[in-house]
C-alpha positions in Angstrom: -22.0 56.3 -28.1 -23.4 54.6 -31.1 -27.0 55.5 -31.7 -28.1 51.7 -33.0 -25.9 48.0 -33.8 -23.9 46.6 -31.5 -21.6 48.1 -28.5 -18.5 46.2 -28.6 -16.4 46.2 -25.5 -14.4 49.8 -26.2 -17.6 51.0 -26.7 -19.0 49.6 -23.1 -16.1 51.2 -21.4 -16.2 54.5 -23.3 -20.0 54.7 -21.8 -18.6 53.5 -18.2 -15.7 55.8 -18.3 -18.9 59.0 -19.2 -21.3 58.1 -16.3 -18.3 56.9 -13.5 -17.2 59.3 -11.0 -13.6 60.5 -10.8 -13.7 58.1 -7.7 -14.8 54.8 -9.0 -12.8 52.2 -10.0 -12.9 51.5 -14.2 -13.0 48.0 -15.4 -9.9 48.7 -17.2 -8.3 48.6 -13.9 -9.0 45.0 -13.2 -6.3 42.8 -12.4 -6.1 38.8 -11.8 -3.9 36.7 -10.5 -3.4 35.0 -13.3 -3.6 36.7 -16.5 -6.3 35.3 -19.3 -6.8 36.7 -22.9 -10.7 37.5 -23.2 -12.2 36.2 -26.4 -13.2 39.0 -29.0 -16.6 38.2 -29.2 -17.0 38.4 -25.6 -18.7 41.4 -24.2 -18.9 41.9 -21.0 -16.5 44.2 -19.1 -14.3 42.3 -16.7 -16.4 42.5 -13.7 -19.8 41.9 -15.5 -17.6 38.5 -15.9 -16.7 37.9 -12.0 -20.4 38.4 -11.5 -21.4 35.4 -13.8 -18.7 33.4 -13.2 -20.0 33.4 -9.3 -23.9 33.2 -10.4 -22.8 29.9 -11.9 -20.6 28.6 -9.2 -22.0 25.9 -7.3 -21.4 27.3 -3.8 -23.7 29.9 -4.8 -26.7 28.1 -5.9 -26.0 26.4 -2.2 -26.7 29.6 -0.1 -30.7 28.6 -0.9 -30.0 25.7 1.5 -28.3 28.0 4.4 -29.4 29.9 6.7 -29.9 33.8 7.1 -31.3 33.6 11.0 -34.2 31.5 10.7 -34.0 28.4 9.1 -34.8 28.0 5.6 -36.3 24.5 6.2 -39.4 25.6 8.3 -41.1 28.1 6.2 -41.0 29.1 2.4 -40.5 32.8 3.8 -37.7 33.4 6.4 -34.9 35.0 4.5 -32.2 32.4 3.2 -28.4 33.1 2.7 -28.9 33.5 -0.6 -31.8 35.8 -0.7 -29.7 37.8 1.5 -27.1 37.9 -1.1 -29.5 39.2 -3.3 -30.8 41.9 -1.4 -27.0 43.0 -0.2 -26.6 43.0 -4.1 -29.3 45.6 -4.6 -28.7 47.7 -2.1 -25.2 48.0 -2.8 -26.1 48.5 -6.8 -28.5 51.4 -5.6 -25.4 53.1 -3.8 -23.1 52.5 -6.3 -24.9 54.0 -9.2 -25.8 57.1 -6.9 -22.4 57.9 -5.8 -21.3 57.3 -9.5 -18.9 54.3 -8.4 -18.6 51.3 -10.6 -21.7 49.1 -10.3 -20.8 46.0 -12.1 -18.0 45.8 -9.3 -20.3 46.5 -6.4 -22.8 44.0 -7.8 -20.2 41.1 -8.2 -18.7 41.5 -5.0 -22.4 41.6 -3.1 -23.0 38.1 -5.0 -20.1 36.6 -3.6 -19.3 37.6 -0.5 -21.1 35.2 1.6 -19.8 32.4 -0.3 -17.6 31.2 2.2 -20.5 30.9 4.3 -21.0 27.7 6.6 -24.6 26.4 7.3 -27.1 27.5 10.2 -25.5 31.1 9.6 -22.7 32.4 12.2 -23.5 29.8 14.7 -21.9 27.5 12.1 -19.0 30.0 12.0 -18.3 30.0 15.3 -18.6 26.2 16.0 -15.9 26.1 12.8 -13.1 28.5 14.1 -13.9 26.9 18.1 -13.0 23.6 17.2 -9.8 25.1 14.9 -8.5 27.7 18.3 -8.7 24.5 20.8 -11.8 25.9 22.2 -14.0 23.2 21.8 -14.3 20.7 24.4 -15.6 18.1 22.6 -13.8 18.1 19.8 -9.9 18.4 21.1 -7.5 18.6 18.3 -3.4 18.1 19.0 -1.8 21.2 20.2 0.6 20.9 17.5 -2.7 20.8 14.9 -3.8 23.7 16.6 -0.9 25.7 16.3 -0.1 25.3 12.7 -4.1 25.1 11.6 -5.3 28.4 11.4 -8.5 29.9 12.2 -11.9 30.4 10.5 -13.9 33.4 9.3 -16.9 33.5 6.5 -15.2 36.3 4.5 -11.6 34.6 4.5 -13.4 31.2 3.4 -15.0 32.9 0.6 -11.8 33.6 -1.0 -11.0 29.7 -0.6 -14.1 29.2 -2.1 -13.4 31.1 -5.4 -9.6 31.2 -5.1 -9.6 26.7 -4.6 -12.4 25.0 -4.5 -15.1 26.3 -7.6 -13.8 24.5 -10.8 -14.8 25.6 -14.2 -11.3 25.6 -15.6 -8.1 23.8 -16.2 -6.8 25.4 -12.8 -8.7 25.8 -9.5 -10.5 28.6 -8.5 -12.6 31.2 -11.0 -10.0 33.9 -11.1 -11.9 36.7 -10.3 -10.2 40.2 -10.3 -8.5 41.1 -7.4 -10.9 44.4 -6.7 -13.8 41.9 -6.3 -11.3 39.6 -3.8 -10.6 42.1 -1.8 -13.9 43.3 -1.8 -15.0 40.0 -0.7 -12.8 40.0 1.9 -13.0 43.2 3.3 -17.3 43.1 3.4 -17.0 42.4 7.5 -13.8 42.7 9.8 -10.3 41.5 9.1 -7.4 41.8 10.6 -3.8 41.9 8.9 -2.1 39.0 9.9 -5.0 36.9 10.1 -3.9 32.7 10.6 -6.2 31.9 7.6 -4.7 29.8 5.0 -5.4 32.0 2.2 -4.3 30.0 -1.7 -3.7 33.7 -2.9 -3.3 37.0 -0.8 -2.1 38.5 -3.6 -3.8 42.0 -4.8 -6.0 41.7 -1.0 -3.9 45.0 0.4 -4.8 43.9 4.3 -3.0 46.4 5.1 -5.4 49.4 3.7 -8.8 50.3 3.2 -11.1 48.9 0.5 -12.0 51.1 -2.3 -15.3 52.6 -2.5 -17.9 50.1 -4.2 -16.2 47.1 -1.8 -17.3 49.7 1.2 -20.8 50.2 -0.6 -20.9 46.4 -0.2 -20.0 46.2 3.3 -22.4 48.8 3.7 -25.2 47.3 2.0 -24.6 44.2 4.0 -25.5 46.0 7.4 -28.8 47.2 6.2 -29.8 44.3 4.4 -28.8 42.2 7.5 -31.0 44.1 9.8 -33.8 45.1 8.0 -34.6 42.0 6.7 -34.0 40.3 10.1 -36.5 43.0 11.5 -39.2 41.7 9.0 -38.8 38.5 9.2 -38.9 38.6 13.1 -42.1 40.7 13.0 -43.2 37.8 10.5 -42.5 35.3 13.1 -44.6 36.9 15.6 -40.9 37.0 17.6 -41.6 40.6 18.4 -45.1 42.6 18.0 -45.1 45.4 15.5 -46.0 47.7 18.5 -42.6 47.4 20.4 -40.5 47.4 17.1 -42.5 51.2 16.5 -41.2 52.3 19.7 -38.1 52.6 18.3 -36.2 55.9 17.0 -35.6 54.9 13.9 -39.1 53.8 13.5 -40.6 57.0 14.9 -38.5 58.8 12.6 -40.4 57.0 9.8 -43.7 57.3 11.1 -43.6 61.3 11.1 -42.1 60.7 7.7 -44.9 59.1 6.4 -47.7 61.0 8.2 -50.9 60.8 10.0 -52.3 58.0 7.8 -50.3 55.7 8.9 -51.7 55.1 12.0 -55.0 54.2 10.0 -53.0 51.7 7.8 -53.7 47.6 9.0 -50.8 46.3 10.9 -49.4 44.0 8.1 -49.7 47.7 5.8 -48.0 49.6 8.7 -45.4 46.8 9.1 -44.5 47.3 5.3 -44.6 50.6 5.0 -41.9 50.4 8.2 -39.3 48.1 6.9 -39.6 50.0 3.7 -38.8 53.5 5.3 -35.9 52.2 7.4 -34.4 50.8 4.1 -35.1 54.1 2.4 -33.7 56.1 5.5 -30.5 54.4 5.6 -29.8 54.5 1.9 -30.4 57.7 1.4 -28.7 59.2 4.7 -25.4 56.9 3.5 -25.3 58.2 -0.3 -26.0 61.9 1.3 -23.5 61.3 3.7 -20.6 59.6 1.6 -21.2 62.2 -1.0 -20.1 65.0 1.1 -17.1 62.8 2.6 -16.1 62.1 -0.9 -16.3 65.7 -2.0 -14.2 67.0 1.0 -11.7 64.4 0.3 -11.8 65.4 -3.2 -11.3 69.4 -2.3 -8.3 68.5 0.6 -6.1 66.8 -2.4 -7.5 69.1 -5.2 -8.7 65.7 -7.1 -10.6 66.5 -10.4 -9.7 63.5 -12.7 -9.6 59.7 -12.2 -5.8 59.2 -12.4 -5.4 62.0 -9.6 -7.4 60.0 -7.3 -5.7 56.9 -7.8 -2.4 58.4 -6.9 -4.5 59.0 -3.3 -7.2 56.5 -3.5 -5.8 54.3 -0.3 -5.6 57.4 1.5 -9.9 56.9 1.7 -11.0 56.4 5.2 -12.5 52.6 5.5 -16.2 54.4 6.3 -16.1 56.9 3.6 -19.3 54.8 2.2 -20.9 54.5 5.8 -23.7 56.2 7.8 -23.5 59.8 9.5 -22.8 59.8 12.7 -26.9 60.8 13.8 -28.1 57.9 11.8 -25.4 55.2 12.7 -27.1 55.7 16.3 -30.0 54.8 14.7 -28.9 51.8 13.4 -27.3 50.9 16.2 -30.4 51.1 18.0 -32.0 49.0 15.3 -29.4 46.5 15.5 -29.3 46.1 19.6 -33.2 45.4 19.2 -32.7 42.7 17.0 -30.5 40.6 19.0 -32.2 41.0 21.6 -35.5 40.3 20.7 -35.4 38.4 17.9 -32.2 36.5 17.4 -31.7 36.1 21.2 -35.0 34.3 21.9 -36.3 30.5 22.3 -36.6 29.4 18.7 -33.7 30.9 17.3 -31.6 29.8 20.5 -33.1 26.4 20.1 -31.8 26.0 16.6 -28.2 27.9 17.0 -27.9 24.6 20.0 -28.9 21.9 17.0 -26.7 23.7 14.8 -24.1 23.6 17.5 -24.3 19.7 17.7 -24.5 19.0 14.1 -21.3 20.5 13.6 -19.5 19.3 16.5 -20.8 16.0 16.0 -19.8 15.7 12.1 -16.0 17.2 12.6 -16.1 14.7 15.6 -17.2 11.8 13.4 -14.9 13.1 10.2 -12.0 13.4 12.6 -12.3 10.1 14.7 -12.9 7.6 11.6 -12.1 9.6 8.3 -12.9 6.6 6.2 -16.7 7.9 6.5 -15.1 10.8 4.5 -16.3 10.8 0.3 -13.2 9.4 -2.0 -12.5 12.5 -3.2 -11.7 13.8 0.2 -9.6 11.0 0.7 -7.8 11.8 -2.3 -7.1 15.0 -1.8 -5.8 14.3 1.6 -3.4 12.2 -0.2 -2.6 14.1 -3.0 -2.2 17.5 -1.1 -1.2 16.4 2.1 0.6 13.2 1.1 -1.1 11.3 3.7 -1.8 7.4 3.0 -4.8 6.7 0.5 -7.4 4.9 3.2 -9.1 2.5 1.0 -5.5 1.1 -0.3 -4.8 -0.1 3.2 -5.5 -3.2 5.1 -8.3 -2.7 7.0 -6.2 -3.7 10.4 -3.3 -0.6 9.3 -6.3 2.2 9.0 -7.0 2.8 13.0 -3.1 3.2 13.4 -2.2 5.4 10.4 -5.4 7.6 11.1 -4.0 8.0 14.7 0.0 8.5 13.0 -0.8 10.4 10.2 -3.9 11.6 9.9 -4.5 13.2 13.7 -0.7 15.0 13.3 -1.6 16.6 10.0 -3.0 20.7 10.4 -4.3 20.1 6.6 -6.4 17.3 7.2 -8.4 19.4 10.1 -8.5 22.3 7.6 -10.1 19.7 4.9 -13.1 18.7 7.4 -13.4 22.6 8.0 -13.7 22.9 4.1 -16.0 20.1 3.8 -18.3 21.7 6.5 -18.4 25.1 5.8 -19.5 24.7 2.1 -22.6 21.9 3.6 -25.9 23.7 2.9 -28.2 23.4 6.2 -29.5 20.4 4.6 -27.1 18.5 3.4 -25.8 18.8 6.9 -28.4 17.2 8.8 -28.8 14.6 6.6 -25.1 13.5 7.0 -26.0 13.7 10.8 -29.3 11.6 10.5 -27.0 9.1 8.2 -23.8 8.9 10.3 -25.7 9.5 14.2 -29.1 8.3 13.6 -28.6 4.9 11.4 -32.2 3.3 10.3 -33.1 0.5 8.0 -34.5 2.1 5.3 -31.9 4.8 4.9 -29.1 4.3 2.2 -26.1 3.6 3.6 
């Protein structure tokens, strides 16, 4: 390591190869899809450059405008999708560097794997892949659209998102590596096989578990996802401090943290709560992982880097996960949450508005398409080879939609993509526009 100038990229990854674990993935391992030369002056390691490239994608400076569980529009607090993102991101850094794995990796992974994300969280997700499976009643596509159409999950459409749709350069997509990919897609469940229309499953290995800073990711998700959902329900006034402390997991932090907590004001006691339950979590998953690592280490008599990767797919999926005594902690934690904060009046109320939003735009996007932006339109053309709408007579339009348009499986999949990357507020104003018409709104 040089003492004082400049580190140049062999000397960046000389210094990651000294602090990294014999587990963790180098950056000299990363792969693309399509190969790039790096410039010399450039000096970031490859996956300090996925992170960047999605902190200065557009669908990433949406996740502000969608939300986590409340929504984003009714209070400067509630937790957003992309505050989320950020917190999944630090947690997931905070396990990374303790287990030694690589953290640039971890960290650019967390940043975008809620990309994909559609607005008013997974109500939005589950309105989307409903209307795609024939399950929505109001919105009835063809059978033979249905069939060939596909499905719809957040983590799949976050690959679309970085794979397709974010354009920087001469070809679509950023061109991440494929370790943040599949990191991205493997944050929540997925099934091999899965009817997504993927642009690239290349270097995703369905088939096999994700190495172990994409599990410190999925990890990181879970406790972000509840914790924060805890506080901002108790911030709500959806569930008083007093039945959350009933709780295992928070009677486990309360003997941690003594008799003075009792004496502590209720907004002190709440904070000093959600701060132990983080604390508990990460530190029972790095103490846990560690030992699961080391035993997996000791069964193949691993001691250098390029003996684990001969055996690195060999991981268990939850070798980065909870032990067992604390998992039924969390699980605990997580039961309480749906039921008394996410399963209540106000978030109810707003999952139903979010429900007719959606419906109602696919509805409207479906039945007359030539509400649809140009560039839509064009893309239906130029990828589906369906006729331009604003060439045509107006008189043709009603019967080529009903032709053409209502028999193509990529046309359904471009409303999906148009929905799912709406921010909560973008959305409603299309439904105010398009449902609610007034005089002194733009057309």
């Amino acid at each position: 390591m040089k003492r004082s100038g400049i580190l140049g990229r062999e000397d960046l990854e000389r210094a990651e190869e000294s602090r990294l674990s014999v587990v963790a993935t180098r950056s000299g391992e990363a792969t693309r899809q399509r190969a790039e030369p790096q410039e010399s002056d450039d000096l970031r390691l490859a996956f300090q450059r996925d992170r960047d490239r999605i902190l200065h994608a557009r669908a990433f400076r949406r996740l502000k405008h969608k939300t986590q569980v409340f929504v984003p529009h009714v209070g400067d607090h509630p937790r957003t999708r992309l505050t989320h993102t950020l917190e999944v991101s630090q947690l997931a850094r905070t396990i990374a560097r303790a287990l030694g794995l690589n953290e640039d990796l971890a960290e650019a992974a967390a940043m975008g794997h809620d990309l994909g994300h559609t607005p008013f969280g997974h109500t939005g997700e589950s309105v989307l892949d409903e209307i795609l499976s024939g399950g929505n009643a109001e919105v009835v596509l063809p059978p033979e659209v249905v069939v060939e159409v596909g499905r719809f999950k957040h983590n799949y459409q976050s690959l679309r998102v970085v794979d397709l749709f974010e354009r920087r350069y001469a070809q679509p997509g950023i061109n991440l590596t494929d370790q943040v990919r599949e990191a991205i897609l493997k944050h929540t469940s997925w099934r091999v096989g899965f009817a997504f229309p993927l642009p690239r499953d290349g270097g995703l290995h369905p088939d096999l578990p994700c190495h172990l800073e994409g599990q410190a990711v999925a990890v990181a998700d879970e406790i972000a996802q509840q914790t924060h959902d805890l506080e901002d329900g108790l911030r709500a006034g959806s569930v008083p401090l007093e039945e959350a402390e009933q709780l295992a997991v928070a009677r486990r932090v309360m003997d941690d943290s003594g008799p003075g907590y009792r004496d502590e004001r209720s907004w002190d006691r709440q904070n000093t709560l959600v701060r132990g339950i983080i604390r508990l979590f990460v530190n029972d998953v790095v103490t846990t992982s560690a030992t699961r690592i080391e035993k997996f280490c000791n069964r193949h008599t691993i001691t250098t880097h390029e003996q684990f990767a001969a055996h690195s797919r060999e991981v268990s999926q939850t070798t980065v996960w909870f032990s067992n005594e604390v998992e039924a902690l969390f699980t605990e934690l997580k039961t309480f949450i749906y039921a008394r904060i996410i399963n209540q009046a106000p978030v109810s109320r707003q999952d139903w508005r979010a429900r007719r939003v959606l419906t109602a735009l696919f509805g409207t996007f479906w039945t007359v398409p030539s509400v649809l932006p140009d560039y839509l339109l064009l893309r239906a053309a130029e990828e589906f080879e369906l006729p331009y709408l604003r060439d045509l007579p107006l008189k043709r339009v009603a019967s080529v939609v009903s032709e053409r348009y209502h028999a193509s499986p990529g046309f359904a999949r471009l409303i999906v993509d148009h929905l799912a990357g709406m921010s909560d507020r973008f959305a409603l104003e299309e439904y105010s526009a398009l449902q609610q018409p007034s005089a002194d709104r733009d057309i």
